[in-house]
Phi, psi and omega in degrees: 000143162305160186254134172224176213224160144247251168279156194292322200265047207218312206286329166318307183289312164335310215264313192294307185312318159300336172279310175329289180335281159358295184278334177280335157301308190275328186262343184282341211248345180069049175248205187196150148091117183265158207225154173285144161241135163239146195243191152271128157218120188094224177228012181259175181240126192252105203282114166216184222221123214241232165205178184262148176271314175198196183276346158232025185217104175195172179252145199192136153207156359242064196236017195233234161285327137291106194282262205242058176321088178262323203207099209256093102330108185073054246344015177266134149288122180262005175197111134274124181242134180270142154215036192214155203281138203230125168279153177317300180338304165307282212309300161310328167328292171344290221271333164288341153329305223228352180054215167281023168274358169191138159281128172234117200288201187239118170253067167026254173216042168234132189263069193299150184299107182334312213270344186243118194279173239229018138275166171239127176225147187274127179253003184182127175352323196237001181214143161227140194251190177214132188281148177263171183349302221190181175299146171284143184217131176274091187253134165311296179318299209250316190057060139223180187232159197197170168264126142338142181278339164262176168265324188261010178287157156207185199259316177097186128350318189287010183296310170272120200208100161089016179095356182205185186274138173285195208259354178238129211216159178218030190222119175239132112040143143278133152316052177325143178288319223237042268179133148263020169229104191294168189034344179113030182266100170192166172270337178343123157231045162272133157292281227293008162259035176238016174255171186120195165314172148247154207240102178347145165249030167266007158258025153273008166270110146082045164104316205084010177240002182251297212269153185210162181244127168336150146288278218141255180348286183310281203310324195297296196305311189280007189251335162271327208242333196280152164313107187073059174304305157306349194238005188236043173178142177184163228258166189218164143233138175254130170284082194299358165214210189292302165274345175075034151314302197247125174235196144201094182303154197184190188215127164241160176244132159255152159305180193281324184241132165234119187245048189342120165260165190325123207144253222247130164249140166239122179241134185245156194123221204209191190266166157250031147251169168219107186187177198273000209252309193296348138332291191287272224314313184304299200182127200234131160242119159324149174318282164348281228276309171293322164282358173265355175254351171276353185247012166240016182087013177313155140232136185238106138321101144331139191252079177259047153048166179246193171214181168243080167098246187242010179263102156321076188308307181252174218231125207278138197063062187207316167232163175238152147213157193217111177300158178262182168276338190261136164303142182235083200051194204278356175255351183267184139201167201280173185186151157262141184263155162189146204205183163273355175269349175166177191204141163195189191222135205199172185278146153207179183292137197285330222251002162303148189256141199209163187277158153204134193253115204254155173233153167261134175285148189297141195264080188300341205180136142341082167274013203189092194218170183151171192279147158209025169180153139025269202245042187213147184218150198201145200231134159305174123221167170327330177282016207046054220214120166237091162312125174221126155220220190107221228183130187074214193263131117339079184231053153163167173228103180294349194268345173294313189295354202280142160251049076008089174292107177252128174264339187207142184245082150318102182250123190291139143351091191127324188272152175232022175212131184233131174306165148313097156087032184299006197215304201331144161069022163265178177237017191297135170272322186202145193213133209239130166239121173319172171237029159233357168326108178254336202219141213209103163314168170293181177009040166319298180263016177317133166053068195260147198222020186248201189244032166277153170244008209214147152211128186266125197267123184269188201287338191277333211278116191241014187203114178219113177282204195277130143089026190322306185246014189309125195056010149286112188299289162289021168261096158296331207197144171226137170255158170223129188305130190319322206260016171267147170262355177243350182226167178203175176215156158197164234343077194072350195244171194280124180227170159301169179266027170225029175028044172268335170220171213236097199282299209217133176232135191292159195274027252172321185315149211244033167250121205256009161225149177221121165240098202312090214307157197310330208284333190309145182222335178239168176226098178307156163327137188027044168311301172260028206252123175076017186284105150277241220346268221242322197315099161223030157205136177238140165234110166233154159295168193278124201151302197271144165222042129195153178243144204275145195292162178054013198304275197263030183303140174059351160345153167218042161308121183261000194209137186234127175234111151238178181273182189262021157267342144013094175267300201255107166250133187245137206235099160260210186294294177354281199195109187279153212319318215231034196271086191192127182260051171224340191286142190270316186189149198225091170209171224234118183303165157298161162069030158293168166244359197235303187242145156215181162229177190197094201042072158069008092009076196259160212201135155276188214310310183258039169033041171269340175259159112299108199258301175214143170264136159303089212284023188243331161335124178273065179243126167288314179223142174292112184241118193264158191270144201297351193268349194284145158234008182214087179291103179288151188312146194033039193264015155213048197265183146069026178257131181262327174245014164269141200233026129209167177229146162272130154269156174257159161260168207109346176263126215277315199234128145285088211277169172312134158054022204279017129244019202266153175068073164210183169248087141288166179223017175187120176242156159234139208234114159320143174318324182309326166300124176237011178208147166204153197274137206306147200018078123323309173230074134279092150231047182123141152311312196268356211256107213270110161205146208246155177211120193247136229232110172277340202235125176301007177258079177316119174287167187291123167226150171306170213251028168177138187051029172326298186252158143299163171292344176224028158262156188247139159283137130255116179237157209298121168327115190086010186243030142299314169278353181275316189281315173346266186341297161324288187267041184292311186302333201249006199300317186283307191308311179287033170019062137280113177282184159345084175272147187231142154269157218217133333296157159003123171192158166293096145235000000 
């Protein structure tokens, strides 16, 4: 709904009772650090500045505690909803303010999910659930799907539109596995194009992994079967205004624990009519009367009628029906029924169009709670749901150490920082990021071992460190919000917003060329570090000139094409740019000044370096090029088929790990060598390699992991007490074994 009004000065007098509030909160409460409020006046938004309470109790709309300012008439606000935890106090300050013009409930201590309303009811002995917000609604146009914003909206007549389904609908079909009308959108009134099994529509919520549609069982326990059943539903109408012009007939439910608020009679059963008047005749609540019993855990079902096809059959605010999960032979499947005269749950034609109302299963209980910042907190709960809310930074995470199953991350509305690797090392499916978020750590979401695929940036995050998502596995696609100013994305992966860098590519990803755009200058630190899925030729254009250590480590990329403007491949200790035994070949346009190749070989420009072999490569033996004097770290580590390499002479330098993690099974290191670097020749404990020494002059080696545990040294008949005498000091830390000499002599 649109905010409409009634007179200007009536709406006026709202906004002084809402400033009054204001000032008496901040002076009775003593508070600090101030938050914006917006109200409706008109058709403008009338702005004053209200305060924070703690780190998770303040008032804000409409992004806070006051929400959702839908509609102002006859000076009542018909619906403000809360969904962050508000202490008593406020919340009476509030209501003494403000009287009855609206209830603003009390939420104890759980801060619930917008989409999930805050009773709990039982569907079976051993499971109870929480309903969500509203009706499931469809728009066409767009293909998505959503909760009706209220428990009494419903769509109606308006289902049909022009002779056909309209492009936004609350009334479905059932949900054939085998239907040539999926979820149930069609005019169709052949039951067989809705048959087979069901096929949920929660999973088109949230991933497909929280919401479900009651059974045939389930709906039976809970309208029948649960302890005080009877006394705990009975159909009503609410009045949506002042005169009870705009109303809505039902069905309300009550929870397992029911605490009828102050206030307010609740009589439960049914009419002994059946008409749409006799609904109000049984029992009527105001707009008022009703957030204070939907905020003590009421669900109210709309008697939103069904249709056949493109026919409104029955008559809407008279009946309701709501589908189930079970099928009732093959044209058929169960529903609950309800009128004002009585309710049951019976078969009906597959091909009716009906509400559906979805559930969660219920989050019983806190398991895990504690600080992760200053002003910032953070809770387990039974659904496998970790809550971090509060306010600021994130600077640690504690949740890693919990043995605790988490599944889903919610980071609430206040925080504005997420630490390095602050998600790292989980198993999370799906995950909500705020929309006051600014700043994203390194490898913040790293080594995700769960099944999410999508991640979203919201519009404020103006700082995203390295490797964000490195070895999130099931991460296909990253969005970035139209209104952020420092980041963008395309065909899933993150660059900045003026696409000059390549922040991050999802591991996962189903694009199977990547042609980099022109505009690109940089490839960031881990860009590409661990990338499956579909992705094996990178092309990039004359522009960039540089790439980030560890860019394409472990990739499973097979062909890397860069241009010759390339200045910078950054080598650390860590881990090198191209360090992958899937990449094949690495090669470099003419007339670089910094880099070439040479048959997928990369080499700097005058080949005095080797920089990275291509660890995908099929070569049994190697021949390094003659001009090289230098193996750079890790510039032949992690190669799977070459099993010897020819050094040249002239080669000088041996780099960190520069051959390590590899199966060679025989090097020969020319005389010319004079220094070689800490794990060089590290490829296993089990990996079996003779490594032979031309010069009787032992070179300078790092002071650890030099060798592997199970390679043999050889050095030249008579040099054996000269390397010894050398590397005696470092002999334990390089795991030198036996050195023999060669051929065969006495020392």
């Amino acid at each position: 709904m649109n905010p409409s009004h009634g007179g200007v000065g009536e709406v006026s007098n709202f906004m002084k009772k809402l400033l009054l509030l204001a000032t008496m909160v901040a002076s009775v409460l003593s508070l600090s650090a101030q938050r914006r409020m917006q109200v409706w006046e008109g058709n403008t938004y009338m702005q004053f500045f209200t305060t924070d309470v703690d780190s998770v109790t303040f008032l804000s709309f409409p992004e806070g505690i006051l929400q959702e300012c839908e509609e102002i008439h006859d000076t009542i606000i018909k619906t403000i909803t809360v969904h962050d935890t508000i202490t008593q106090t406020i919340r009476d300050t509030i209501q003494t303010i403000i009287k009855d013009t609206i209830y603003i409930p009390y939420c104890p201590d759980t801060i619930y999910a917008p989409d999930t309303l805050t009773g709990v009811f039982s569907v079976s002995d051993t499971k109870q659930v929480r309903f969500s917000r509203g009706n499931l609604q469809y728009a066409q146009s767009t293909q998505t799907w959503s909760f009706a914003k209220h428990q009494y909206d419903m769509i109606g007549e308006a289902n049909v539109s022009n002779g056909t389904l309209a492009d936004k609908i609350d009334l479905f079909a059932w949900s054939g596995s085998t239907g040539s009308a999926p979820w149930g959108i069609s005019s169709s009134t052949d039951n067989t194009d809705y048959s087979g099994g069901f096929k949920d529509w929660g999973k088109n919520i949230d991933g497909g992994r929280n919401w479900y549609t009651l059974t045939y069982d389930e709906w039976s326990h809970l309208l029948s079967y649960r302890t005080n059943a009877k006394d705990l539903a009975g159909v009503a109408r609410i009045n949506l205004n002042a005169d009870g012009t705009e109303y809505m007939n039902g069905l309300i439910l009550l929870p397992d624990t029911w605490i009828c608020p102050a206030g307010v009679t609740f009589k439960s059963g049914f009419a002994n009519a059946w008409s749409v008047q006799a609904y109000a005749d049984y029992q009527t609540f105001s707009l008022f009367e009703w957030q204070k019993m939907e905020a003590a855990g009421a669900v109210f079902l709309p008697a939103s009628g069904n249709r056949l096809g493109l026919d409104m059959r029955y008559s809407i605010q008279e009946y309701g029906y709501y589908w189930s999960a079970s099928y009732n032979g093959s044209d058929r499947a169960n529903c609950l029924n309800f009128s004002s005269y009585g309710m049951s749950i019976y078969g009906d034609g597959r091909s009716i169009g009906q509400a559906v109302r979805l559930v969660q299963d219920y989050d019983k209980a806190t398991l895990e709670s504690g600080s992760c910042g200053s002003t910032a907190t953070y809770r387990i709960c039974a659904n496998e749901v970790l809550y971090v809310e509060g306010s600021g930074e994130v600077d640690s995470s504690p949740w890693q150490n919990s043995s605790l199953r988490i599944r889903k991350i919610y980071v609430g509305e206040g925080i504005t920082s997420l630490c390095g690797s602050a998600f790292g090392y989980m198993n999370f499916d799906d995950i909500s990021l705020p929309s006051t978020l600014q700043s994203i750590g390194d490898m913040c979401f790293s080594n995700n071992l769960g099944n999410c695929t999508t991640l979203y940036i919201p519009s404020a995050v103006k700082h995203i460190g390295k490797g964000i998502t490195t070895a999130w596995w099931s991460l296909g696609e990253i969005f970035v919000s139209s209104d952020n100013q420092y980041y963008t994305s395309e065909n899933g992966i993150l660059y900045d917003k003026q696409k000059s860098s390549i922040v991050i590519c999802p591991c996962n990803i189903q694009l199977e060329r990547l042609d980099v755009p022109t505009t690109v200058t940089t490839i960031m630190d881990w860009a590409f570090r661990s990338v499956e899925g579909k992705l094996r030729t990178f092309t990039a254009h004359e522009g960039l000139k540089t790439i980030g250590m560890c860019a394409f480590e472990s990739c499973h990329i097979d062909t890397i094409n860069l241009p010759a403007s390339v200045e910078d491949i950054r080598v650390t200790w860590e881990e090198g740019p191209f360090t992958s035994d899937k990449i094949k070949a690495i090669n470099v346009c003419v007339g670089g000044e910094k880099y070439r190749s040479e048959d997928g070989v990369l080499y700097s420009a005058d080949f005095s370096t080797l920089v990275a072999y291509p660890g995908g490569r099929i070569d049994s033996i190697y021949t390094v090029n003659k001009q090289t004097k230098k193996l750079a770290a890790w510039s032949m580590s992690s190669n799977v088929g070459v099993r010897e390499v020819i050094l040249p002479q002239g080669l000088q330098t041996i780099g960190y790990y520069a051959m390590g993690a590899s199966l060679y099974t025989k090097i020969v290191i020319p005389s010319s060598v004079t220094e070689i670097s800490w794990w060089a020749f590290t490829m296993g404990d089990n990996q079996e390699c003779g490594i032979w020494f031309e010069s009787s002059t032992p070179c300078s080696i790092g002071s650890y992991g030099v060798f592997g545990k199970q390679q043999k040294i050889y050095v030249p008949c008579g040099a054996v007490g000269a390397y010894k005498q050398k590397w005696n000091n470092i002999e334990k830390g390089a795991y030198i074994n036996q050195i023999y000499a060669y051929p065969t002599c006495d020392e």
